[in-house]
C-alpha angles and dihedrals in degrees: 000000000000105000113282090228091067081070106041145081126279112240110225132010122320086237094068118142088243095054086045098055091038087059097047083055089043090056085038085052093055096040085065098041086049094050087045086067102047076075109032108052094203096043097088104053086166150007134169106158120104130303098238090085103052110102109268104207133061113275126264116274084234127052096257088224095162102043092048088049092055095046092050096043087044079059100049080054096053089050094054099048099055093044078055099068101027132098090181100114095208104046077052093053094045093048087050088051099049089040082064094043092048089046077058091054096052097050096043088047086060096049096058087054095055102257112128131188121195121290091255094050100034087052091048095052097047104031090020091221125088111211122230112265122228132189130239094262083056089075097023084066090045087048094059095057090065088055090076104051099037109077121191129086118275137055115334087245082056086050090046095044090047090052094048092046092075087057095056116129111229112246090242093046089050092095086043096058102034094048088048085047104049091039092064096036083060090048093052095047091041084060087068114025127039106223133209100282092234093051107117127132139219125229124211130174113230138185143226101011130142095240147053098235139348128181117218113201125215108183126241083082084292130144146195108196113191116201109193109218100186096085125055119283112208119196102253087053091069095068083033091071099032087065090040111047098020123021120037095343122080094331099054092038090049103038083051092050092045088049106032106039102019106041104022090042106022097230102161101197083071093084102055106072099187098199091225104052139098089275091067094066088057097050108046095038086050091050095051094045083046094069085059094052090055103034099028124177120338086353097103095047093047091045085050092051106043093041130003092045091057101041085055090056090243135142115258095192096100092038092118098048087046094056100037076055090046089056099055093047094054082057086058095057093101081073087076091051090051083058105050096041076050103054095039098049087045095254103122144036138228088248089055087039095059098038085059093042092061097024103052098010087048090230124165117232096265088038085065106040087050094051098042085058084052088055092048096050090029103034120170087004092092082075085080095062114059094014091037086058090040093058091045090054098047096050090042096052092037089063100047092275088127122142093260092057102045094156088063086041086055087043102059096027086065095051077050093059098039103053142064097262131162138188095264091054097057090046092046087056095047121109109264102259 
């Protein structure tokens, strides 16, 4: 299970020496990640902490490797040496924590200057997890199942691609859709988790970005979430987002951090949220399973087809068929992983990458091309997604959060949302197989 520590007491003040000295590492923490990002434009997704620790003068003309490699590494020491000595669990559990970020930093440090390690290392020491690795037939067998259930002439991505086209929101009902789904997405997480009273969030409609949705936090419980219209919303993607981005997707992860760790605790680290981290694993696999604890079993089809089908002026009558393809197409997302690991060790071309991409992602052309930009500015980060769910799910169920007892699944998924918690302690905590 998540580390009992995350839940206890701490023995002694909370002016300890130990908790003095894990807070100056903590700012010092955020002063580098901060600096990190004066150069690298995607490493801070978020920061709400004060201003006092964001870098003052103008950066370098040159990336500072070096420099940031040694800070980072002189802070690994400092944490190591404190867990050393302490018998506070959870000193020991947020040093642990911190050690795994700052690994991040200095990986990602190497990659924007041009110095790559293979998929399976690279994805370990940013997201500390390596997802598992399946060949070609893998999918080619998951393929042939949706043979049987898509009718029509062509290619079985034409088939596909002809299905999901009778599910596509109207660019002038978009707003519509997205504003009934995530409202009810909001109402169905509020019935379990009460949440700060100022959180609240913004949507905006964006263009020509490599992905389908991103939240931007702003701190204060506040969020930006973008919507990117140029490529084609189905009607399954709009609750899709709104568990993503909103509830209990990034907002809720981040507003209960923020709550919960930064201003109830006073961890500063909270406040910097470094993109390619750890904490990214977390956040991304919890988003997608969230989508599962507030719409479980049949609940998003039958949302879709009561009401978002209708207020997007579609017609309902294929929306079975549509979901029982849609399932077998999430089981076909580690395609996206082959592509990328791929990509990144040399294995595999743009041509190869694209042809998987339609032909056992189900994407159309521009979907493809679209997503294999994502992979090249993104790169092993698209591990998070499916095996970051994975691990969620896994965790969550293993511990009684199953689909016939929701109120444990909220439960845990909460404590989920609310701690410093990283792949290798969900798959520490996992039954022997």
């Amino acid at each position: 299970m998540i580390p009992a520590i995350l839940f206890s007491c701490v023995s002694g003040t909370s002016e300890s020496d130990e908790h003095v000295e894990l807070d100056n590492i903590a700012r010092d923490y955020v002063k580098l990640g901060l600096t990190i990002g004066q150069y690298d434009g995607d490493f801070v997704d978020a920061y709400y902490g004060p201003d006092s620790l964001k870098p003052t003068g103008k950066p370098e003309a040159a990336f500072p490797k070096d420099s940031l490699l040694g800070q980072a590494a002189q802070l690994k020491k400092q944490l190591s040496e404190l867990a050393a000595k302490s018998k506070n669990d959870t000193i020991i559990h947020r040093t642990g924590w911190l050690t795994s970020q700052l690994t991040a930093f200095e990986r990602r440090i190497k990659i924007f200057s041009g110095e790559y390690a293979p998929f399976d290392i690279e994805s370990k020491e940013l997201f500390d997890a390596v997802a598992p690795e399946y060949p070609e037939q893998h999918f080619q067998d998951l393929i042939s199942k949706l043979n049987h259930i898509l009718p029509g002439k062509g290619t079985l991505p034409e088939r596909f691609q002809s299905l999901a086209a009778h599910f596509l929101i109207p660019e002038n009902k978009i707003d519509t859709v997205f504003q009934a789904a995530i409202a009810e997405a909001r109402k169905r997480t509020l019935q379990h988790y009460k949440m700060p009273a100022q959180e609240k969030f913004t949507m905006e409609y964006v263009t020509d970005k490599p992905w389908s949705g991103y939240n931007w936090y702003k701190g204060n419980y506040n969020s930006v979430i973008q919507i990117n219209v140029s490529q084609p919303i189905f009607i399954e993607r709009a609750i899709d987002l709104a568990c993503h981005e909103g509830y209990p997707g990034h907002h809720v992860f981040n507003a209960m951090l923020e709550e919960k760790l930064y201003h109830d605790k006073g961890w500063m680290e909270i406040s910097l949220y470094p993109l390619f981290s750890p904490q990214s694993l977390i956040a991304e696999g919890s988003a997608n399973y969230g989508i599962s604890v507030a719409f479980p079993g049949d609940e998003q089809k039958n949302f879709c087809k009561e009401v978002l089908i209708p207020l997007a002026g579609l017609d309902t009558a294929k929306t079975d068929a549509y979901f029982e393809a849609l399932e077998i197409k999430s089981e076909l997302n580690y395609a996206r992983n082959e592509v990328a690991r791929g990509l990144l060790n040399n294995s595999m071309k743009d041509e190869e990458a694209q042809r998987w991409l339609t032909d056992y992602c189900l994407l159309t052309p521009k979907g493809a091309t679209d997503y294999l930009r994502f992979i090249k500015k993104y790169r092993s980060y698209v591990i998070n997604y499916n095996y970051g769910q994975d691990l969620v799910k896994q965790y969550i169920e293993s511990k009684g959060g199953t689909a016939d007892n929701p109120a444990r699944r909220w439960e845990l998924f909460g404590e989920l949302l609310s701690n410093q918690v990283k792949a290798s302690d969900l798959t520490k905590s996992l039954p022997a197989k």
